[in-house]
C-alpha positions as CSV (number, residue, x, y, z in Angstrom):
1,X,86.3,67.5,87.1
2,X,89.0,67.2,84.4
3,X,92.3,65.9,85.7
4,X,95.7,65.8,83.7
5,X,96.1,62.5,81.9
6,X,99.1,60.6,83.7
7,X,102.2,60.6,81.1
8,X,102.9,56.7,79.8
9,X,105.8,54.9,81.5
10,X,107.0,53.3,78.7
11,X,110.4,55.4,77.6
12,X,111.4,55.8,74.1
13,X,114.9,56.6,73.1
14,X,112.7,59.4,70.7
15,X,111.1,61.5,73.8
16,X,112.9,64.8,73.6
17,X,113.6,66.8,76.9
18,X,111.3,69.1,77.2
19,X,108.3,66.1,77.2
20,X,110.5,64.4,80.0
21,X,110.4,67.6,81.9
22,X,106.2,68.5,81.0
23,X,105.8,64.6,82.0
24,X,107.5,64.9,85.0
25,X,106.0,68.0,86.0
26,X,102.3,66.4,85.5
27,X,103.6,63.6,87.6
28,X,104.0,66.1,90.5
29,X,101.0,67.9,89.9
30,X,99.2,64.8,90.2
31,X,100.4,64.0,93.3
32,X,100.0,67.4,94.5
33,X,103.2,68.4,95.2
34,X,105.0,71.7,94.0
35,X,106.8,71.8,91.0
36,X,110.0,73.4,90.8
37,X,113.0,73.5,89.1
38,X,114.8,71.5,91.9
39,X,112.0,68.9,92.4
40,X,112.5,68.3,88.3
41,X,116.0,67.8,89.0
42,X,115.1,65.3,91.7
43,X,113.2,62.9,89.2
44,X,115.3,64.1,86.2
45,X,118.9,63.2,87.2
46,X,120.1,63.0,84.2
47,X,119.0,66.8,82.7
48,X,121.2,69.2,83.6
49,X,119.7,72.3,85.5
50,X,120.8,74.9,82.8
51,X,118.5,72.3,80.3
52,X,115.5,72.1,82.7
53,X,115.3,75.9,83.2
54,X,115.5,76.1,79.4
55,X,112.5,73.6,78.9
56,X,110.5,75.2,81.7
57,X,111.0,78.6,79.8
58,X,109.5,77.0,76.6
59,X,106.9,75.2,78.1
60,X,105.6,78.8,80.1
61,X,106.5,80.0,76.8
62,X,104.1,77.8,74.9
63,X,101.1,77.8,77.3
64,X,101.8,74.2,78.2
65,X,103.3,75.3,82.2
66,X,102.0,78.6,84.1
67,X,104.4,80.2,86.4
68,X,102.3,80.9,89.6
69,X,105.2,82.5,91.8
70,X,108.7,82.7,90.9
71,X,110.4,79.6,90.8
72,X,106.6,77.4,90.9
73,X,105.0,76.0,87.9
74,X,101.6,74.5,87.4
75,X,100.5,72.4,84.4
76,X,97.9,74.6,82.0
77,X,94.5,72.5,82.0
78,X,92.8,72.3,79.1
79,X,89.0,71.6,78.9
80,X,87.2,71.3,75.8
81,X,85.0,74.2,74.6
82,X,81.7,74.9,76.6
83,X,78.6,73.6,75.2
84,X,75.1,75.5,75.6
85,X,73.4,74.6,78.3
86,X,69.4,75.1,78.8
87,X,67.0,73.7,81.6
88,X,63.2,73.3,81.3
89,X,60.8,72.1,83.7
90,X,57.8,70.5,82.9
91,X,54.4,70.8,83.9
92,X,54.5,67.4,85.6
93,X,57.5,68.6,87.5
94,X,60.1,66.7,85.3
95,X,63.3,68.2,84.8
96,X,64.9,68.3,81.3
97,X,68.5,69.5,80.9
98,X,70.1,69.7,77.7
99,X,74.0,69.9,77.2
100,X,75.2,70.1,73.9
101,X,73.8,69.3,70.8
102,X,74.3,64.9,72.1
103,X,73.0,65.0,76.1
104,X,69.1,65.0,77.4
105,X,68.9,64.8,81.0
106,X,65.2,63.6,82.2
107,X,65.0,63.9,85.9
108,X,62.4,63.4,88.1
109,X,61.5,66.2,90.8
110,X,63.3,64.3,93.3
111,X,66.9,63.8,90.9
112,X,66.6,67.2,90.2
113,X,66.8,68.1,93.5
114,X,69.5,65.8,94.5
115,X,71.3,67.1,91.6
116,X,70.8,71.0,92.9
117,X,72.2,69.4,96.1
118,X,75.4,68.2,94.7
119,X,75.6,71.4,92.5
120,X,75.3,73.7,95.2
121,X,78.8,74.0,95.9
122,X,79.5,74.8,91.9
123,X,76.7,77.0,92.0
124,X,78.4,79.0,95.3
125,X,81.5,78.9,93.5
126,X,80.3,80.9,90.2
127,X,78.7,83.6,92.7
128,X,81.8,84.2,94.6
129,X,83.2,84.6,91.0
130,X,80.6,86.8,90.1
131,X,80.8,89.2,93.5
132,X,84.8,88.9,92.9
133,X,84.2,90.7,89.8
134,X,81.6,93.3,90.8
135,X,83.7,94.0,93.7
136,X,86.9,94.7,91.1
137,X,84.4,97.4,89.5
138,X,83.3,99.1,92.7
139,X,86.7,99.4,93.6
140,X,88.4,101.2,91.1
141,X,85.2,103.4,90.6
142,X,85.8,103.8,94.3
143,X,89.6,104.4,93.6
144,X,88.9,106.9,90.8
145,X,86.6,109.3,93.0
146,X,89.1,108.9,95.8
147,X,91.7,110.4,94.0
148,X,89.3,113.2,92.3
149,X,88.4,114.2,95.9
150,X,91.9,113.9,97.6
151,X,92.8,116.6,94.3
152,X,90.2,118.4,95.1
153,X,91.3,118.7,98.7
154,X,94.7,119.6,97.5
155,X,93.7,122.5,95.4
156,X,91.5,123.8,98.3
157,X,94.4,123.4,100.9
158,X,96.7,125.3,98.7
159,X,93.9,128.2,97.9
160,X,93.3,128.6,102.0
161,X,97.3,128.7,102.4
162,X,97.7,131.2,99.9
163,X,95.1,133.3,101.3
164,X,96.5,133.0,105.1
165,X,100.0,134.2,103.6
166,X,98.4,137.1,101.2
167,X,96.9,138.6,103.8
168,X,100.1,139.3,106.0
């Protein structure tokens, strides 16, 4: 798992304000603790608010912070492109994994299986994702024919209505 490299603590007079505030805000995130405007002003005495709400702004701006709620920023992590990944199994059992174009995995039967084992949770992970998606798709198919039936009902209501008053 990639974590956010920890800012340096040596200060130079040539660190502009908005690095103070994206190192600052790293710090928190770090140390798992929200990161608002007010926490920044906590560690960052000397920044007036009006300045850190500007440099929040231009980091959201510049893909550096998300906003996650109103007020609550996260850092944006950045991982290196993914690298093809392919799997074979050999005929005595071993286990070759390739990532890359630089990294050959040889496992025995037994690794690869401890390795499953530790993988299971990434593996459970990417299914959810999957579901989460397919779900998305059956529900606004679901949505769509929902609303061309309740029409429909509509149209029929107002046809039997019209009829019970036409035939006074």
């Amino acid at each position: 798992m990639k974590t956010l490299e920890e800012p340096t603590k040596t200060s130079s007079p040539e660190k502009t304000s908005t690095q103070f505030v994206l190192e600052a805000a790293i710090d928190l995130h770090n140390q798992e603790q929200i990161i608002t405007r007010e926490t920044l002003s906590q560690i960052l005495p000397d920044l007036p608010m009006g300045k850190i709400d500007d440099r929040l702004g231009f980091l959201v701006d510049t893909g550096k912070l998300q906003r996650v709620q109103r007020g609550v920023y996260v850092p944006v992590i950045r991982h290196a492109p993914s690298r093809p990944i392919t799997k074979y199994i050999l005929p005595d059992g071993t286990v070759k994994i390739d990532i890359g174009d630089d990294i050959v995995l040889t496992l025995t039967p037994r690794e690869a299986r401890y390795l499953g084992n530790v993988m299971v949770a990434e593996a459970m992970q990417f299914s959810n994702i999957e579901l989460g998606h397919h779900m998305a798709a059956i529900s606004g198919q679901m949505g769509t024919q929902i609303r061309k039936l309740s029409n429909q009902i509509e149209k029929l209501a107002i046809g039997k209505q019209e009829d019970l008053f036409g035939a006074e």
